[in-house]
C-alpha positions in Angstrom: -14.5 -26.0 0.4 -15.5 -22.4 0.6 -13.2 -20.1 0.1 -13.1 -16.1 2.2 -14.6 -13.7 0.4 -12.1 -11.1 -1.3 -12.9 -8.4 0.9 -11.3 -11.0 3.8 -8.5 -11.6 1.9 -7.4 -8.5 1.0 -7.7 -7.6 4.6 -5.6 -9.7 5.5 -2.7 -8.4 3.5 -3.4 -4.6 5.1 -3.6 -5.8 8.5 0.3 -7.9 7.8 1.5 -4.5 6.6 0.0 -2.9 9.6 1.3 -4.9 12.6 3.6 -7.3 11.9 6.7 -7.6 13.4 9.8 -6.6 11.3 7.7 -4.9 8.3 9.6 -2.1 6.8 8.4 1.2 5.8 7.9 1.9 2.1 7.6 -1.9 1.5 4.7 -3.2 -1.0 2.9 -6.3 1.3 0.9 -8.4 -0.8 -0.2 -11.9 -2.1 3.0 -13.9 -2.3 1.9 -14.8 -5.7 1.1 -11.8 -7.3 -3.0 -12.9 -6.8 -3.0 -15.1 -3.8 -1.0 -16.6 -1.0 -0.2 -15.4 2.4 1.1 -11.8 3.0 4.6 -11.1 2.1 7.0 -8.5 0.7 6.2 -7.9 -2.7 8.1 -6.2 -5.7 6.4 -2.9 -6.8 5.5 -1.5 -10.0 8.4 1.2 -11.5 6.3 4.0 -11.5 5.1 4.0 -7.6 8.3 5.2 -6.3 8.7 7.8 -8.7 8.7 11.1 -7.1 7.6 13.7 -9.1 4.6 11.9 -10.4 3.5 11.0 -6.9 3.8 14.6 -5.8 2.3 16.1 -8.8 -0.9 13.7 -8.2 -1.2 14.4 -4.9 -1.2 18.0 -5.3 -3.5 17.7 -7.6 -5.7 15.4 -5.3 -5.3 18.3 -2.6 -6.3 20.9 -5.0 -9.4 18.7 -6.2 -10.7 17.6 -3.0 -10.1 21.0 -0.6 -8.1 19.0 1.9 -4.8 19.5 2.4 -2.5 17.3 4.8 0.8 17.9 6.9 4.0 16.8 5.8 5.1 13.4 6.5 7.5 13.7 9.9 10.0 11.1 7.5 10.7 7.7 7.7 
């Protein structure tokens, strides 16, 4: 048996978070088991919802790149 290339299965988890029904915002989707399995809600590292780390990177992304982007309208 042949198994989907990885570009198919990753895919596969992005188009879950995308459009199924009952996905919540600001919700990790992933492998069910950490490296495969089907799409499901997965834990998230610590550091991803800290705030003042994400902000300070993507100012400095902004700054780096010339592009600048609204605000989020919230969740």
């Amino acid at each position: 048996m042949q198994l989907p290339a990885p570009w198919v299965i990753r895919a596969v988890q992005e188009l879950y978070a995308a459009t199924a029904p009952g996905v919540d915002n600001g919700t990790f989707y992933g492998p069910r088991f950490a490296m495969w399995g089907p799409p499901a809600a997965t834990p998230c590292a610590p550091w991803v919802k800290h705030e003042s780390a994400n902000r300070t990177l993507w100012t400095a992304s902004e700054e780096a790149t010339g592009v600048r982007w609204p605000e989020p309208l919230g969740d």
